[in-house]
C-alpha distance (Angstrom), angle and dihedral (degrees) to the residues before:
residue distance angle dihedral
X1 . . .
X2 3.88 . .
X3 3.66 144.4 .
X4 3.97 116.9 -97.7
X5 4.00 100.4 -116.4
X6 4.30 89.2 -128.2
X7 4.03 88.0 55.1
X8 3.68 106.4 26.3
X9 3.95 85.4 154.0
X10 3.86 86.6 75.0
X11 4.06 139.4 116.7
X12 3.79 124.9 -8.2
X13 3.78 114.0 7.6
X14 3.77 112.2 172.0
X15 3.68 119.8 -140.0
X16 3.23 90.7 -132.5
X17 3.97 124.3 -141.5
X18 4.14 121.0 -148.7
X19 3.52 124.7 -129.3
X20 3.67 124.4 -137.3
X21 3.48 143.0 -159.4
X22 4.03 124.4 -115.8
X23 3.55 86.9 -99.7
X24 4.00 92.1 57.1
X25 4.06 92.1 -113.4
X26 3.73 112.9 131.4
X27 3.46 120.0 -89.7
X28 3.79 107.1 -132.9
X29 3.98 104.1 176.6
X30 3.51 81.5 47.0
X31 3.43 99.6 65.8
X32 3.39 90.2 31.5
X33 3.91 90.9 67.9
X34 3.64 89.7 36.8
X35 4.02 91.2 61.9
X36 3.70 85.5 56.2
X37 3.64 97.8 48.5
X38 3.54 90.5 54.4
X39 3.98 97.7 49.1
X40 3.85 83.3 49.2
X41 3.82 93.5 51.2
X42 4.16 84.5 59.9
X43 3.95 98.6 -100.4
X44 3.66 111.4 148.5
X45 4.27 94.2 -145.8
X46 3.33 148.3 -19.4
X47 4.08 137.3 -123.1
X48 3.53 106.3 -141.4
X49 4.17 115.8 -173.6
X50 3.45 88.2 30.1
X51 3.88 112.4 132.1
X52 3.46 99.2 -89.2
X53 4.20 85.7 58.2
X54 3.62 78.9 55.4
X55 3.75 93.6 -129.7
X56 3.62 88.3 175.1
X57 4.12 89.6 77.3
X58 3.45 95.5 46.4
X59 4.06 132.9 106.2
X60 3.73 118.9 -119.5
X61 3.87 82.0 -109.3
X62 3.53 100.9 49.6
X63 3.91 93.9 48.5
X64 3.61 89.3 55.3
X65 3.83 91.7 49.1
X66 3.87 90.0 52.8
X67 3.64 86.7 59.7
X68 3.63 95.7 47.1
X69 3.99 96.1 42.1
X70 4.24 82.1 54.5
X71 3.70 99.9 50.6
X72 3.94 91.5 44.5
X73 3.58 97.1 47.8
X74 4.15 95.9 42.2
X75 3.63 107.1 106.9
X76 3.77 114.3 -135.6
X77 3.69 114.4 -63.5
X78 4.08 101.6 22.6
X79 3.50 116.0 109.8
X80 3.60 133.3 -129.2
X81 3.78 112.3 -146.5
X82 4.23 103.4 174.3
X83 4.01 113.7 -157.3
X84 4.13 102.7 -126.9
X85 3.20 98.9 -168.2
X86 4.23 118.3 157.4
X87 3.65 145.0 156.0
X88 3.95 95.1 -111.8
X89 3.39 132.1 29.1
X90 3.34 106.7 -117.5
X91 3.75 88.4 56.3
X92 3.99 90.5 54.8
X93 4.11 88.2 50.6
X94 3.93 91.0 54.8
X95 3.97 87.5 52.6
X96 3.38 92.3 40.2
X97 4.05 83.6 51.7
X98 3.71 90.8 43.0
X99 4.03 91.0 55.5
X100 3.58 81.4 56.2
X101 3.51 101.5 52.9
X102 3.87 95.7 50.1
X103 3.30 98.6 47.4
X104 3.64 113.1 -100.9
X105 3.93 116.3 152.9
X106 3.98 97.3 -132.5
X107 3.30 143.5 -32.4
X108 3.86 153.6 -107.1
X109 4.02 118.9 -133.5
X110 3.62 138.3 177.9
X111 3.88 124.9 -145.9
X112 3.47 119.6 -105.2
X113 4.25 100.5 -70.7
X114 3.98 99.1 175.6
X115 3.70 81.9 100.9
X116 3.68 145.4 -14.5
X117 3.89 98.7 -61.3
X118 3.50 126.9 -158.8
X119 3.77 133.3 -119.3
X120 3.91 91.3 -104.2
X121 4.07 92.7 41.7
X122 4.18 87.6 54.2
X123 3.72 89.8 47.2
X124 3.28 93.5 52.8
X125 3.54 99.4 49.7
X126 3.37 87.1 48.6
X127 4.09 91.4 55.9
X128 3.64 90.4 58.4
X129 3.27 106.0 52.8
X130 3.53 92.4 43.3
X131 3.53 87.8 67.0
X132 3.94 95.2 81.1
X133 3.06 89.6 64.9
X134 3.86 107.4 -126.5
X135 3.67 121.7 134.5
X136 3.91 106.5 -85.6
X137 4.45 117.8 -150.1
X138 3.72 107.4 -170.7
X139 3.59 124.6 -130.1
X140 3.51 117.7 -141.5
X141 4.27 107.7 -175.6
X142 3.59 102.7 143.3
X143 3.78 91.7 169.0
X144 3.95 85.7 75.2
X145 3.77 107.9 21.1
X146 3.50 93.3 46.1
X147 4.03 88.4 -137.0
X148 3.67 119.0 105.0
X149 3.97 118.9 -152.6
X150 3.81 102.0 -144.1
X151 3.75 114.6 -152.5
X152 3.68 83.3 -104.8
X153 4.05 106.6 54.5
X154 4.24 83.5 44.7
X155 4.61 86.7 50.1
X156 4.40 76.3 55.1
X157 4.05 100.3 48.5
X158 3.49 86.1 33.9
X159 4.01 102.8 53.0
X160 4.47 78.8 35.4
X161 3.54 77.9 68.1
X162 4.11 89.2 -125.8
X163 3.68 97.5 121.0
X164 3.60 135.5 39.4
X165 3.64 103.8 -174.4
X166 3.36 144.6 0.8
X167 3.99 132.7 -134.9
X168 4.12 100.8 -150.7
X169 3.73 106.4 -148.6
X170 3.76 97.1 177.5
X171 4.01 101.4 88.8
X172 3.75 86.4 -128.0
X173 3.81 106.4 142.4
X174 3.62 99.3 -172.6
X175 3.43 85.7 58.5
X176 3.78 106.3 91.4
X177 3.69 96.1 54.6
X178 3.56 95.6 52.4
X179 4.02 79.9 52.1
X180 3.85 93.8 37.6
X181 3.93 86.1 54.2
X182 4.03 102.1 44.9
X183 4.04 82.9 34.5
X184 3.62 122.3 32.4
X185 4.18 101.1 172.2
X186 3.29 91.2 39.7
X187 3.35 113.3 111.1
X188 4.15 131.4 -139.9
X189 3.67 125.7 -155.7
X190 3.43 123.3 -170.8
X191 3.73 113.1 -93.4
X192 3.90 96.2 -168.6
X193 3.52 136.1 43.8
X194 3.81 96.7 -136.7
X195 3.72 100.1 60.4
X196 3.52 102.0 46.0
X197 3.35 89.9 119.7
X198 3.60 103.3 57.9
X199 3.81 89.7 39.5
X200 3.55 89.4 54.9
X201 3.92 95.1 52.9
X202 4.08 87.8 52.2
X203 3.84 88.4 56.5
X204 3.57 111.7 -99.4
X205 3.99 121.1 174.6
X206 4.16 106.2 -146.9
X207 4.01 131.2 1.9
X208 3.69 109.0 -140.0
X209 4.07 97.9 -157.4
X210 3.50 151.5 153.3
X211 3.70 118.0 -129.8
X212 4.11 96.8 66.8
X213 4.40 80.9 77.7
X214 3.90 79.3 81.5
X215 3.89 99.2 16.7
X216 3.28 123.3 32.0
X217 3.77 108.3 143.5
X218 4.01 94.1 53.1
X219 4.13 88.4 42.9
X220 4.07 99.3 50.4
X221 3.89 80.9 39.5
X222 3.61 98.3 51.0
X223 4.43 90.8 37.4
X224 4.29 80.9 59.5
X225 3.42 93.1 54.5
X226 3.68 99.1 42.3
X227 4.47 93.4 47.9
X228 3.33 95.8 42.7
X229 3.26 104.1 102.7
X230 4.30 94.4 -130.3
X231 3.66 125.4 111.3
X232 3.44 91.9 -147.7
X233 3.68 94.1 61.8
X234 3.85 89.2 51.2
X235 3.63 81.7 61.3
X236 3.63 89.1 53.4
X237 4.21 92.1 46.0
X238 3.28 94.5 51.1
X239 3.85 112.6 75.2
X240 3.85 79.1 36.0
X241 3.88 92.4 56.5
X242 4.07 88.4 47.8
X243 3.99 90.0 49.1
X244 3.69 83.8 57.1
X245 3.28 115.7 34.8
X246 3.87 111.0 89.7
X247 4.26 79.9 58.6
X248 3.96 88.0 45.1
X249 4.26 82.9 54.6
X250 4.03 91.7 65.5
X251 3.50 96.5 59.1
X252 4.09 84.2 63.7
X253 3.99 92.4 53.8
X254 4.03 132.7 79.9
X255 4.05 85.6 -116.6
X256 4.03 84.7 57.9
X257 3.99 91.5 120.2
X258 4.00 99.0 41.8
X259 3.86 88.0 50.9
X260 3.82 98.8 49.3
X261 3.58 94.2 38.8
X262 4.13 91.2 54.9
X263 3.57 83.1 43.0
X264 3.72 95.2 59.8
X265 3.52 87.9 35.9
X266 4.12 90.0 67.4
X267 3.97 93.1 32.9
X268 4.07 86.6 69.4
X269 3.96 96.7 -92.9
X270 3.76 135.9 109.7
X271 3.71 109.8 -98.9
X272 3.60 105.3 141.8
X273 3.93 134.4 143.5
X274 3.39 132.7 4.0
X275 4.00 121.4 -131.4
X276 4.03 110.4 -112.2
X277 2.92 135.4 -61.4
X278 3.77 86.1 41.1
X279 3.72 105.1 90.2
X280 4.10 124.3 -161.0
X281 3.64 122.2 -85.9
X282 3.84 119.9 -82.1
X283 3.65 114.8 -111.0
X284 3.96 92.5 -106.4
X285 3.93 89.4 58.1
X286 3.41 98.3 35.1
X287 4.05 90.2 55.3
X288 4.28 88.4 42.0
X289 4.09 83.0 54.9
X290 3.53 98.0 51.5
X291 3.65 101.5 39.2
X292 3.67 89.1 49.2
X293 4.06 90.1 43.5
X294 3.81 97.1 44.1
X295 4.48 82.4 43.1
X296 4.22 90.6 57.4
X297 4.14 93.4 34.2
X298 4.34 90.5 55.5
X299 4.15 89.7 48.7
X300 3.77 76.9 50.1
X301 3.43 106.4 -112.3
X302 3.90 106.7 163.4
């Protein structure tokens, strides 16, 4: 599989975790060979220094290096789409310029979350990275940001010709027809792992998730079936989408990167530690994840 060159932004995107070594420094090969086991495993892209890459612990320098490592290890035809998130704007445009210079197709970016910004602040924002000239998806998490983008303020960036998707994050399924019917070409990823289903039966166009790290044959499998447009492959999805679904749950929950991480960790991959102040899983969770791992990995789920 590959992205289409017009809508690189398109189809399986991995939010991709980042290994590290045991002394916490980033793990560069390792992600390296973890790009290329997800373009083998069918995804179309991945979204490194999203928050499940934990961008927020990184240096300036490794950030940037993340990026770079991505683009040079992406076969042809799978997509780099960088998250650029930052406190200030200016900072976002120089990531949003860095994407650019590596490489990387388009990009992922939060609104302004250092408080609760209004309307005009976002669109601004938006306006100014939009100005290098890389493809912008939206992120709309309001559960972290503390900024909701309605249907309506996405129909304005959208028709501004500043976005050209959006990944919806708040688990709202009646969401993307209020946004299919204020904006019909814009398009909506799936923002969470455990209502790809639904979000796939409203129409959306990629699913930008966490749980291919450990699964990515079953997930880009089970995201065909569940876009294509055929009842008959909903019939197919959905004893898949059961299978899955107490994984799909973590990626909704603040121990999202702990749990996929152990669950690559037992599916054969390098998951590993988190950077501080990320702690291990308790032994409750950590039993849940396996059980539920070792549950989707014997129905053969790989």
């Amino acid at each position: 599989m590959s992205i289409k060159s017009d809508t690189p932004w398109r189809g399986v995107y991995v939010a991709s975790a980042l290994p590290f070594h045991d002394d916490l420094s980033v793990d560069f090969d390792g992600f390296a060979d973890h790009v290329r086991f997800l373009a083998e495993g069918g995804c179309h892209g991945i979204t490194p220094n999203g928050s499940l890459g934990e961008y927020q612990t990184l240096t300036p320098d490794e950030r940037a290096r993340v990026v770079t490592t991505a683009v040079e290890a992406a076969p042809e035809g799978f997509g780099v789409m960088p998250g650029v998130a930052a406190y200030g704007t200016l900072e976002t445009v120089r990531w949003v310029e860095q994407a650019a210079e590596a490489g990387a197709q388009s990009v992922l970016m939060l609104p302004p979350n250092t408080y609760r910004a209004t309307e005009e602040a976002v669109i601004h924002h938006y306006r100014e990275a939009a100005k290098v000239g890389l493809p912008i998806v939206a992120y709309n998490n309001p559960f972290d940001t503390r900024v909701d983008m309605s249907p309506r303020l996405l129909a304005q960036l959208h028709a501004e010709g500043l976005i050209v998707a959006v990944k919806e994050f708040t688990g709202d399924c009646r969401r993307p027809y209020e946004i299919a019917e204020l904006a019909p070409e814009l398009d909506i990823l799936v923002g969470t792992d455990d209502v790809l289903l639904e979000g796939g039966i409203a129409g959306a166009k990629g699913w930008v998730s966490g749980y291919p790290n450990a699964l990515p044959r079953a997930c880009v499998e089970l995201y065909e079936l569940v876009t294509s447009g055929d009842f008959g492959d909903l019939n197919r999805a959905l004893p898949m989408y059961r299978d899955l679904h107490e994984l799909f749950r973590w990626d909704s929950r603040s121990e999202f990167i702990q749990a996929i991480k152990l669950s690559m960790d037992i599916a054969g991959r390098k998951g590993g530690v988190c950077r501080p102040p990320r702690t291990p899983l308790g032994e409750e969770h950590t039993a849940d994840v396996q059980r539920a791992t070792e549950a989707a990995l014997a129905a053969g789920y790989r």
